[in-house]
Each structure stands twice: as structure tokens, then as C-alpha cells.
C-alpha positions as CSV (number, residue, x, y, z in Angstrom):
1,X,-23.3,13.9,29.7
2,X,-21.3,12.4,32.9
3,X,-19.5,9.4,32.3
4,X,-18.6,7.2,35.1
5,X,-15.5,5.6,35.2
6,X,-12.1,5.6,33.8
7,X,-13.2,3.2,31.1
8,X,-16.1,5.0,30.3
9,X,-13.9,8.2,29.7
10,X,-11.7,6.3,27.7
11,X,-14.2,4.8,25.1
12,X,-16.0,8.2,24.7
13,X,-12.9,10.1,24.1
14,X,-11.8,7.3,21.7
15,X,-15.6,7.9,19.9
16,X,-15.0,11.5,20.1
17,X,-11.2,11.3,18.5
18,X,-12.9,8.4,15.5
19,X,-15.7,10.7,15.1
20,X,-13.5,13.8,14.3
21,X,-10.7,11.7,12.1
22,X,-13.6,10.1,10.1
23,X,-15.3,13.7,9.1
24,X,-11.3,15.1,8.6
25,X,-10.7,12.2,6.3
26,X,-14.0,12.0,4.5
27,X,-13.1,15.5,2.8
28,X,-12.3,15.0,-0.7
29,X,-10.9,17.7,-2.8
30,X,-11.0,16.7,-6.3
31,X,-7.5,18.3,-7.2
32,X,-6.1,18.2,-9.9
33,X,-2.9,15.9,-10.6
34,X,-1.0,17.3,-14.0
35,X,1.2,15.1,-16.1
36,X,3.8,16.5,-18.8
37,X,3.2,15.2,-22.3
38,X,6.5,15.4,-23.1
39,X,7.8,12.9,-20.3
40,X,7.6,9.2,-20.3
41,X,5.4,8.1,-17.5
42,X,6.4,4.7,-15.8
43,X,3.9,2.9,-13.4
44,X,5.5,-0.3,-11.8
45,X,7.7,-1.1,-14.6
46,X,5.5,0.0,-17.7
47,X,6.3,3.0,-19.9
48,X,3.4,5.5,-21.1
49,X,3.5,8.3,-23.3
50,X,0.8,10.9,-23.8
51,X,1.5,12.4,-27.1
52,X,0.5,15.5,-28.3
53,X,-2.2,14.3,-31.2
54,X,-4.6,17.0,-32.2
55,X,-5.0,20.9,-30.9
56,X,-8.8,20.8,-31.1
57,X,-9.4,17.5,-29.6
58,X,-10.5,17.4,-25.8
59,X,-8.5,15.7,-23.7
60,X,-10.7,12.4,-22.4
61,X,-11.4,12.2,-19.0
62,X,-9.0,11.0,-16.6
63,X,-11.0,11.9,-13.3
64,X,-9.4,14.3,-11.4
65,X,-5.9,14.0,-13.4
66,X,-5.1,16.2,-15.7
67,X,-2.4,16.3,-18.6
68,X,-1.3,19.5,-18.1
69,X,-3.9,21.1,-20.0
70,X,-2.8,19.9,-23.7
71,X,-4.5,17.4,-25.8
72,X,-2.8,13.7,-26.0
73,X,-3.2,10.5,-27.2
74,X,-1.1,7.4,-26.9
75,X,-1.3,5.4,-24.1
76,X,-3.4,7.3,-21.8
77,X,-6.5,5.1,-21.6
78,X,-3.6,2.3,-21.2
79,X,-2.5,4.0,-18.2
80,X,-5.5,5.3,-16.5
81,X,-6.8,1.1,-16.8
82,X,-3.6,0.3,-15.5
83,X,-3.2,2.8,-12.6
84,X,-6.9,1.5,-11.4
85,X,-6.3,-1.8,-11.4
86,X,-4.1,-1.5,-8.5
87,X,-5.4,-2.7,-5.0
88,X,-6.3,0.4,-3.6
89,X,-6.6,0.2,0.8
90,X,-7.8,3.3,2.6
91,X,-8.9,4.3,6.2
92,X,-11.9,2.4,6.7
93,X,-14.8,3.0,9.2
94,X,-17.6,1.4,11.3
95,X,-15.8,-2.2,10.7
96,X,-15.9,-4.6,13.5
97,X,-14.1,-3.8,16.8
98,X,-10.8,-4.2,17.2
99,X,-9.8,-6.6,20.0
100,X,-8.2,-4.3,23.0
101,X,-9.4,-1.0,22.1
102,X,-12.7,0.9,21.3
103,X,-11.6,1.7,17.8
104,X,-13.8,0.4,14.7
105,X,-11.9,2.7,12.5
106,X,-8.3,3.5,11.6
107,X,-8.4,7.4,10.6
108,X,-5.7,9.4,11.9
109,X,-3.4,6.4,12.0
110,X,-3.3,3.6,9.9
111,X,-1.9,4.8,6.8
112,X,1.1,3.0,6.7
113,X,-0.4,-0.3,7.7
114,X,-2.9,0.6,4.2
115,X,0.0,1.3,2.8
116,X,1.8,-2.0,3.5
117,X,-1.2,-3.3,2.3
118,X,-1.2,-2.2,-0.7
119,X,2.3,-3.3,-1.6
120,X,1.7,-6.6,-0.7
121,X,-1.8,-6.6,-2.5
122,X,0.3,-5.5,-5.7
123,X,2.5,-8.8,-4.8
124,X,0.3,-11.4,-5.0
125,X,-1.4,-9.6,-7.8
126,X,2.0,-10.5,-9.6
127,X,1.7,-13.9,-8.1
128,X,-1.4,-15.0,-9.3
129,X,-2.4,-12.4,-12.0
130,X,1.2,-11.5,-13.3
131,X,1.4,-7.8,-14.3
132,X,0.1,-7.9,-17.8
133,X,-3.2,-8.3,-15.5
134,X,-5.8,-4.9,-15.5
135,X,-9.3,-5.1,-14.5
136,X,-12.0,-5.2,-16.9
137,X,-14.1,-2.8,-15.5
138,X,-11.3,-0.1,-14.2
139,X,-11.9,2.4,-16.9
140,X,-15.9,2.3,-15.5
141,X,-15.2,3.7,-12.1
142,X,-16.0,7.5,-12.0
143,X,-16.2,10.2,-8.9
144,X,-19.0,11.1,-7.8
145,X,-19.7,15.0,-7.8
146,X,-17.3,16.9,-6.1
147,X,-20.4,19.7,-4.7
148,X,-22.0,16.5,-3.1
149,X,-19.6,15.4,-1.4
150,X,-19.3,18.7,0.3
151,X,-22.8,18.7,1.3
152,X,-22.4,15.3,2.5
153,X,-19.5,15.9,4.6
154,X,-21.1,18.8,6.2
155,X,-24.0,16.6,7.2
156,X,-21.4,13.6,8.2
157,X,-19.6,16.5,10.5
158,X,-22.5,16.7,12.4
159,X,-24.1,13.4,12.4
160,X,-20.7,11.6,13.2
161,X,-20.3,13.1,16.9
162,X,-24.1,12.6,17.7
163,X,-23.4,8.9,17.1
164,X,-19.9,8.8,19.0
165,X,-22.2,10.4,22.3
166,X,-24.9,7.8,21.3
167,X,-22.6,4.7,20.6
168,X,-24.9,4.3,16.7
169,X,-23.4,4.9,13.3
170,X,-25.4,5.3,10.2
171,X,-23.1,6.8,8.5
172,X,-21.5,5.9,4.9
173,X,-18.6,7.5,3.2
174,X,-19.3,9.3,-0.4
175,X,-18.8,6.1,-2.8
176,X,-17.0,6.1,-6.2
177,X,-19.9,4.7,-8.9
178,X,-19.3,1.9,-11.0
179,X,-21.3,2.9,-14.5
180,X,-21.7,-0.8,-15.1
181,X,-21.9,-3.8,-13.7
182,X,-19.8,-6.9,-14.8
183,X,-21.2,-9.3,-17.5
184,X,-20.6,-12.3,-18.5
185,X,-17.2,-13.8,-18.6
186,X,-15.6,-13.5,-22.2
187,X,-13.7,-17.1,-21.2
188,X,-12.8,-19.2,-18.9
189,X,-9.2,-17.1,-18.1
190,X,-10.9,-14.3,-17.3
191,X,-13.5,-16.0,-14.7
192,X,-10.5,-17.4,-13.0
193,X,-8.2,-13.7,-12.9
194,X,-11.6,-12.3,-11.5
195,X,-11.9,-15.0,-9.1
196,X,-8.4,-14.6,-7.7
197,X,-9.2,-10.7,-7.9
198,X,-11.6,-10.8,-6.0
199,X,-9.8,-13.6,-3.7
200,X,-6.9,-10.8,-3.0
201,X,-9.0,-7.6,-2.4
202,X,-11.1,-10.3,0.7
203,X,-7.6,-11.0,2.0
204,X,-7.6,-7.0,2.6
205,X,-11.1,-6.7,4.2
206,X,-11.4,-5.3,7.6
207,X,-12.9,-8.0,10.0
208,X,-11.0,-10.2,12.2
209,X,-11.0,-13.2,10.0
210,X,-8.9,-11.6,7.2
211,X,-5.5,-13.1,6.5
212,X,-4.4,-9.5,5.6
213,X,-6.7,-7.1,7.3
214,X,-6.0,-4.6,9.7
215,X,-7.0,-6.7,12.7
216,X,-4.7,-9.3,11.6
217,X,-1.9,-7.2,11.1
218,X,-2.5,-5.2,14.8
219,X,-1.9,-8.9,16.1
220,X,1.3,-8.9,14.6
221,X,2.5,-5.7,15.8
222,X,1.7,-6.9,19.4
223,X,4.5,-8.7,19.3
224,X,7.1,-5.5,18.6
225,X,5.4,-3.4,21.0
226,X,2.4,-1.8,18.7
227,X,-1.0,-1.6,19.7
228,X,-4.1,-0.1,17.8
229,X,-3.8,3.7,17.9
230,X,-0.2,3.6,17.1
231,X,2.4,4.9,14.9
232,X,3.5,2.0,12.6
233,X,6.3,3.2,10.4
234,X,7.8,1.3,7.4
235,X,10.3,-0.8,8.7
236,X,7.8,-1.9,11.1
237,X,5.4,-2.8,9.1
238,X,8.0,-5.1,6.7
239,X,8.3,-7.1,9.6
240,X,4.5,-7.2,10.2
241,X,3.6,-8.4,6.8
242,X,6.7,-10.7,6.7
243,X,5.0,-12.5,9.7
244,X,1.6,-12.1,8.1
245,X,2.3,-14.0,4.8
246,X,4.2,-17.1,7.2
247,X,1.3,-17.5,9.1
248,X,-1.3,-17.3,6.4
249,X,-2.8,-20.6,6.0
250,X,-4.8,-20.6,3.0
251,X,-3.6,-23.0,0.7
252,X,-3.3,-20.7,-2.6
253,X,-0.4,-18.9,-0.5
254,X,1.8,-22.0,0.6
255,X,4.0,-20.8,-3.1
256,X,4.6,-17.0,-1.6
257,X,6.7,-16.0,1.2
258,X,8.3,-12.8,2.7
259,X,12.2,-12.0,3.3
260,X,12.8,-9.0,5.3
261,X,16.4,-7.3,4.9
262,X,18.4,-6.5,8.3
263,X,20.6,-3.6,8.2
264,X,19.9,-3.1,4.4
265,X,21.7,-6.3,3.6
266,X,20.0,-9.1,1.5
267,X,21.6,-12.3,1.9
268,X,21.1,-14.4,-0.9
269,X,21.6,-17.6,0.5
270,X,18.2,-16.9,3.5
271,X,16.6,-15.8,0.6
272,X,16.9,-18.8,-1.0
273,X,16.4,-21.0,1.7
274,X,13.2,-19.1,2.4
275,X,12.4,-19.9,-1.6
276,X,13.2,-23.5,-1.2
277,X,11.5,-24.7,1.9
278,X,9.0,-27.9,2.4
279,X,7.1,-27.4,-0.9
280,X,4.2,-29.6,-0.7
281,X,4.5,-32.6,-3.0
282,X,2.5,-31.7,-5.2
283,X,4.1,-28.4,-6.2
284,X,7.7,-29.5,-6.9
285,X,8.5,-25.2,-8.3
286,X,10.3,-22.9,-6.1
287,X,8.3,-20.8,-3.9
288,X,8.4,-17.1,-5.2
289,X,9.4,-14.4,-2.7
290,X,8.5,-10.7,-2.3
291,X,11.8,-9.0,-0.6
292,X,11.4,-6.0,1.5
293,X,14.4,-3.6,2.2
294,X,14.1,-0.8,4.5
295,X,16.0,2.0,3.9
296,X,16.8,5.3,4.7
297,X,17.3,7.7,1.6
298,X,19.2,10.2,3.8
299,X,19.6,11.9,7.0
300,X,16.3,14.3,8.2
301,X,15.9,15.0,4.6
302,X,15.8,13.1,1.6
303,X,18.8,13.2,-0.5
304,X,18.1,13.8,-4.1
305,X,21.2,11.7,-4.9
306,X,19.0,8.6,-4.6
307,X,16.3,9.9,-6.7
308,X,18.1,7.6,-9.9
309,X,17.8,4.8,-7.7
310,X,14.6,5.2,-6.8
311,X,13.0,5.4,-10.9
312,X,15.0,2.6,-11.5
313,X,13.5,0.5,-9.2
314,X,9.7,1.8,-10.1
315,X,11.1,0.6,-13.3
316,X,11.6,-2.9,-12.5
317,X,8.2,-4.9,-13.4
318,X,8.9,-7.3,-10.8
319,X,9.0,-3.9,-7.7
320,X,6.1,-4.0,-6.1
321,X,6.4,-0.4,-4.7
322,X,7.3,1.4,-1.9
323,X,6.0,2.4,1.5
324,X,6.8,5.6,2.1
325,X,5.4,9.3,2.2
326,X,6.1,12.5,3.6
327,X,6.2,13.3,7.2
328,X,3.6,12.0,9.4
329,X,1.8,10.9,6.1
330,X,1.9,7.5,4.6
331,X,1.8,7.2,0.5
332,X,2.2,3.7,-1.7
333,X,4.6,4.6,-4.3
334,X,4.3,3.2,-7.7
335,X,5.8,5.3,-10.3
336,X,7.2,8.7,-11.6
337,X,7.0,10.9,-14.2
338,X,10.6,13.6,-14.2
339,X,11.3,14.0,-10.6
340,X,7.8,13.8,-9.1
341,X,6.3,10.0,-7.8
342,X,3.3,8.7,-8.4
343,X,1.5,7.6,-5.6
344,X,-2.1,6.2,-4.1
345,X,-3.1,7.7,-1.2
346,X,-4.9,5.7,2.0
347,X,-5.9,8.9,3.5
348,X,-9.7,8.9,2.8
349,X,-12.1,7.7,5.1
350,X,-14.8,5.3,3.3
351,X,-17.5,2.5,4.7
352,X,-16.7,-1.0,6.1
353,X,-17.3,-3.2,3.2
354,X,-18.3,-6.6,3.8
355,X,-15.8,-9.0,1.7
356,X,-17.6,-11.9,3.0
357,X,-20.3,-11.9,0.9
358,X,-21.1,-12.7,-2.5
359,X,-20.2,-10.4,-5.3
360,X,-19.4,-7.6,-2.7
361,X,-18.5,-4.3,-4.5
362,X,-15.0,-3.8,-5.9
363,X,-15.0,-0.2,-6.8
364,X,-13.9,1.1,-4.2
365,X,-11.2,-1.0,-3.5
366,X,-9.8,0.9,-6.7
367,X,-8.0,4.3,-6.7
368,X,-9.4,6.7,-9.8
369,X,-7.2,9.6,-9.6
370,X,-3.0,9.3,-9.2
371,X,-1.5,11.8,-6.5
372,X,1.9,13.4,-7.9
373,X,4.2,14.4,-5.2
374,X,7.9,16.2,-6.0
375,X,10.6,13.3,-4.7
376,X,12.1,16.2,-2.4
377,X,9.4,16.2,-0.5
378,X,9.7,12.3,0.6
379,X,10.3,11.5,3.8
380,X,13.8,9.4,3.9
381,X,12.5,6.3,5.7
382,X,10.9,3.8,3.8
383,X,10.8,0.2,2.7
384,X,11.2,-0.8,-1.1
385,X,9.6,-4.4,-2.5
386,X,9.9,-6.3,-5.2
387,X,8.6,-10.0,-6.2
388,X,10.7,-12.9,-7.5
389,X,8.7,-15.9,-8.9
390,X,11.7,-18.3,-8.3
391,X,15.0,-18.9,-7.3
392,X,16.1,-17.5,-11.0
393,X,14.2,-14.6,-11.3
394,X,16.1,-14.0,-7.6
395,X,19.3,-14.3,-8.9
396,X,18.9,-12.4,-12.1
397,X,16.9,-9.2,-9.8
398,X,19.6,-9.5,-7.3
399,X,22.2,-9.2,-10.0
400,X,20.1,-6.5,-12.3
401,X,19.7,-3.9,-8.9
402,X,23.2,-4.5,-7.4
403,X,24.1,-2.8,-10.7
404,X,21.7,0.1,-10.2
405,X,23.1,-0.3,-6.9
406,X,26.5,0.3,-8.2
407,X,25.7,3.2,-10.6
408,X,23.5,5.5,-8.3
409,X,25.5,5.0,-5.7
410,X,28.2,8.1,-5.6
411,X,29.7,7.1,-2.3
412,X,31.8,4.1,-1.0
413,X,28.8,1.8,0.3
414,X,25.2,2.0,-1.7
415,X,21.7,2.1,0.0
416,X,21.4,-1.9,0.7
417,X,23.7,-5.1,-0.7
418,X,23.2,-8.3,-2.0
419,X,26.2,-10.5,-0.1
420,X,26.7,-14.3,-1.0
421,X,25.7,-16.4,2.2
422,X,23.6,-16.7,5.1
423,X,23.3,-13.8,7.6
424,X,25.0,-16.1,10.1
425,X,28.3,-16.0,8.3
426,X,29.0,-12.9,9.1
427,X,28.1,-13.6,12.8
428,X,25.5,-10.6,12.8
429,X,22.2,-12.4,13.1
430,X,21.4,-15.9,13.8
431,X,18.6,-17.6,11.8
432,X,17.4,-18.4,15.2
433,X,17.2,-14.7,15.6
434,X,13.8,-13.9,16.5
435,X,13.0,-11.5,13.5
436,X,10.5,-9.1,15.7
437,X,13.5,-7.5,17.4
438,X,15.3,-6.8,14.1
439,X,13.4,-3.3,13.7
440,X,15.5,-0.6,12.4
441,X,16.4,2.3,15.4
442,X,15.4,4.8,13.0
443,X,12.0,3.4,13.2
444,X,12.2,3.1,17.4
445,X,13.4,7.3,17.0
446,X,11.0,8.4,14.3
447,X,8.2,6.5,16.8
448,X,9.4,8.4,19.8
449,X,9.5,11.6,17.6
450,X,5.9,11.4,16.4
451,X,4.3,9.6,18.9
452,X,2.0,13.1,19.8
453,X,1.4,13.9,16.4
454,X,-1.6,12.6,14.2
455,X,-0.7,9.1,13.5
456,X,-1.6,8.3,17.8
457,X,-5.0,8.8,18.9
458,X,-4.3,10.6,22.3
């Protein structure tokens, strides 16, 4: 096949590159994720514990997580519900085009956008849900089998580059089964948390219109330099969702905003200015918050001295996780169990999904397995959240972590600060300060480090 013309090039190679990231990412291995029973097990602020019950009892199922091969009881079913019910955003294919490029996928290099995603997701989950919340059907959710989905893959290999050469795609990713579908509503509070459920997965979906989706938040990154195709790390991506949230104008988000730290410092009084600005009249409350600090937990590596401070913020109810990973891989961080973190992973490629329409599936916007990964292995760049409803529950986090703060940290200065003031005061940067130009350098190196590895389509 001869193509003619440099654009022509360009959109088959991007086909070509979508078509191989979309089979690469559609592989699932259904390993196995083992949890201690003699550990506590905190997700997001909540405390499991699998207790050993009865040698001759099989352990129930917990899709591909495993308990490291003992029989438990306790609070396992409480945790697998709870675990699922969390927003889960992965790569994505065959959605609508995104404006500038050839891509209709993000394989190979969205991950840390899906990952911001999912930390805001669990934000306004806490904001309109609260985090007592779990979704009634999570526990019906099941993989499908793991030999099919090799078989299918196989077929998918080939099938995907016959479509990239032909411009067609009738492709769909391996789905996760729901065993049943929802009922009735048991009363009228649970028809409204499944309304606003559902309301917060659309803001997610992949089409243009989304307050939340991907195309949304590629427009965003225009302004710092970031097109579709490239490296978004986690500082970046703060700033993205910060801008994201300010400009959403649905009216159910007018009480939720977004404060980004600069230079790891959080000063109070922005926050709170950010809390208390033009309420409508109607809604006389403070407007609740989600803070995002990016840090750095140490130099190339991470340094295990922060590990302390990293459990005690997944053991915060009001931390809304962290974006993070391991090099040149993205993870959402939402608990630990010892020295290992629980994550949800966004690398797996599944269908376009149209939110748009009425009762459109949920399942698999909802992770069935937990990923385990040792806190050594995390890459030291990231960006930690956490929600506040009000000016109050600011003031008593604020106080509660510069404590943590305080005891984890075993040098003179700790990871980030809580000062009294505006950033102005301290004549670093202005409010007027236009916030897009407030990235961290680390991010600006770690972009210019990676840029030919498998986050850029090339």
C-alpha cells in the first residue's frame, strides 16, 4: 500500500502504533494478587481484616486476588464490595476522534491522565456519595475466562492491523460480566446514590462533550504545552484537573473546587478563599475542596523513609489517593497492606462505551481484582489528594497531616507544609499568577527523560 502524502503517512503510522498498543493492552493475565491474613488491610481510610476462621473452609472467591492461600473470614466480602466500588478509568478504544490528531484511543499513553481520573472520580464520589457509599451490585461483577480471552486476543492481534490499513474497527475488548442486572430500587436513597453514580462515571466517558473525559482534559493540557500522544506526568495533570473542575459548568459541581499546591506548600488562606468564593444564593455552605500536592518522595529512587507517611495518608478517609506508579507506568493508589500499596491499574485496553445513553453498562467502569505492588518499587514523583467538605474539615485535615507531617518527617523540612496566609505574602506567586506555568521542573525533566519511551506515540 503507497500512501501519498506526508499526512497520509502520519495517520497510517498513528493507525499502525493504536493498532499495536490496543492488542499489547488487551492482554490480560489473570495473576494472582496475595494478601497476608495476618495484616490489617486499609483501602482509602477503612480497616479490613481477613481472619483465619476455619482450615477446611475454601476461601470465597475474590477474582483474581488471593489471600495467600489460607482460609479467612472477617471483612473480606466488605472489602472486595468496597475495592469495586471505586471508579475504575482505563485505556479506552475506538471512541470519537480526538480534535488535532488521528488518535481514537489512548493505549500506550494515557495512563496517568486515567489515573487522574480516577482520583478525582473518588472525589466527588466523597462529595455526593460520602465514603460509607459501595455499589450494590459490585460483588456481581466476575472475569470472564482467562483461556478466552487469550483466544480472543490472538484474533484481535490480527484483526486490529487489518482495520488500521482499512480505516474500520469492529473490534471489542474482552468485557467483565455483570451476573445480574439491577432491580428495583430498595428506596428512594438509593435511586438517588445510583443516579449520581451513574452521573460521575458519564463525567468520565470518552467523547468530547464530557466534563471529565479525556478530550476534555487534552484541551487543558494545550495550554502547558501537551498534546494527544504525550507524556502527562503527575504534577501535570494536578494542574489539568484543577482547571477542569473550574471550568465545569454543570450545576451539581458549583459546591466542589480544586487547589493545587506550588512548591509543596499549601497555603491555608488560597485554600480558603478558593472554599469561600461566590456561592450561589441558594447554597449559603462552604464549597468543599479536593487539595492536590505534588511531591517528590526522593531523588531517582524512592526513599523508604516516606513509606509512614505515605499509609498514613491512605489512612485518612477524606485522601482521595494518589497518582503515581512506577517508571513509565501510571497506577491510582488507594491503600496498603505492610509495605506493599494497593493499587488499580488503567493499563487495559477495553471498548468505547457510550455514557450518553440510557442505562449504559457500569461494569466495566469497575476494577475486580486489586494490583499489590512493593512501595520500593514506586516511582518518587507523584501527586497526593485528599477532599475537605468545608472550611472545618480543612482546618482540622490541615492540622491532623502537618502532624504526620511532623512525625515521618526525619529531616529539617517534611515533604509539603501547611503555612498561615496567602501565597502572595511570601512574595513567591501572585494570585494573578497564571497557574499553567506553575508545573514542577521535575515534571519538565522526567518529560524530557521519557519522551522516546512508551508513554509518546512516535
Amino acid at each position: 500500500m503507497e500512501a501519498t502524502g506526508t499526512d497520509d503517512v502520519d495517520k497510517l503510522k498513528t493507525k499502525f502504533i493504536s493498532a499495536w498498543n490496543n492488542m499489547k493492552y488487551s492482554w490480560v493475565l489473570k495473576t494472582k494478587t496475595y494478601f497476608s491474613r495476618n495484616s490489617p488491610v486499609l483501602l482509602l481510610g477503612k480497616c479490613y481484616h481477613f481472619k483465619y476462621e476455619d482450615e477446611n473452609k475454601m476461601l470465597p472467591a475474590i477474582s483474581s486476588c488471593a489471600i495467600e492461600d489460607c482460609v479467612i473470614s472477617g471483612n473480606v466480602e466488605e472489602f472486595r464490595k468496597d475495592f469495586i466500588s471505586r471508579i475504575w478509568l482505563t485505556y479506552r478504544e475506538e471512541f470519537p476522534q480526538i480534535e488535532g490528531s488521528a488518535l481514537t484511543t489512548d493505549c500506550g499513553w494515557g495512563c496517568t491522565l486515567r489515573t487522574g481520573q480516577m482520583l478525582l472520580a473518588q472525589g466527588l464520589i466523597l462529595h455526593f456519595l460520602g465514603r460509607a457509599w459501595t455499589w450494590p451490585d459490585a460483588l456481581n461483577i466476575e472475569n470472564s475466562d482467562s483461556e478466552s480471552w487469550t483466544s480472543h486476543t490472538v484474533k484481535k492481534f490480527t484483526a486490529s492491523f487489518e482495520a488500521s490499513l482499512s480505516g474500520e474497527s469492529e473490534l471489542k475488548t474482552p468485557s467483565i460480566s455483570l451476573k445480574k442486572t439491577i432491580g428495583k430500587y430498595s428506596d428512594d436513597h438509593e435511586m438517588r446514590n445510583e443516579i449520581y453514580h451513574r452521573k460521575i462515571v458519564s463525567w468520565f466517558g470518552d467523547s468530547p462533550l464530557a466534563l471529565f473525559g479525556l478530550h476534555q482534559l487534552i484541551e487543558y493540557g494545550k495550554k502547558a504545552g501537551k498534546k494527544a500522544g504525550d507524556w502527562y506526568g503527575p504534577a501535570v495533570v494536578a494542574h489539568i484537573l484543577r482547571k477542569a473542575v473550574e471550568e465545569a459548568r454543570h450545576p451539581d459541581l458549583q459546591g466542589i473546587t480544586i487547589y493545587v499546591a506550588q512548591d509543596c506548600t499549601v497555603y491555608n488562606s488560597d485554600v480558603i478563599d478558593k472554599q469561600c468564593a461566590s456561592m450561589a444564593s441558594d447554597n449559603p455552605d462552604n464549597k468543599a475542596v479536593i487539595i492536590l500536592v505534588p511531591v517528590r518522595l526522593g531523588g531517582e529512587r524512592t526513599n523508604v523513609d516516606y513509606l509512614e507517611f505515605v499509609k498514613g495518608i491512605l489512612s485518612l478517609e477524606y485522601c482521595v489517593g494518589i497518582i503515581g506508579g512506577k517508571p513509565k507506568q501510571s497506577y491510582y493508589f488507594a491503600g496498603f497492606q505492610d509495605d506493599s500499596l494497593i493499587y488499580m491499574d488503567p493499563h487495559y485496553c477495553q471498548s468505547f462505551v457510550d455514557v450518553s445513553i440510557k442505562d449504559f453498562p457500569l461494569e466495566t467502569f469497575h476494577c475486580p481484582s486489586p494490583k499489590k505492588m512493593s512501595f520500593r518499587k514506586m516511582d518518587p514523583s507523584c501527586t497526593i489528594g485528599f477532599y475537605c467538605q468545608n472550611v472545618q474539615d480543612f482546618e482540622r485535615a490541615s492540622e491532623e497531616i502537618t502532624k504526620m507531617l511532623k512525625v515521618s518527617s526525619k529531616e529539617k523540612y517534611p515533604l509539603f507544609t501547611f503555612v498561615n496566609g496567602h501565597s502572595r505574602d511570601y512574595d513567591f506567586t501572585s494570585t494573578t499568577t497564571n497557574e499553567e506555568d506553575l508545573f514542577l521542573e521535575d515534571e519538565k525533566k522526567r518529560l524530557k527523560r521519557f519522551s522516546a519511551e512508551e508513554f509518546v506515540l512516535l
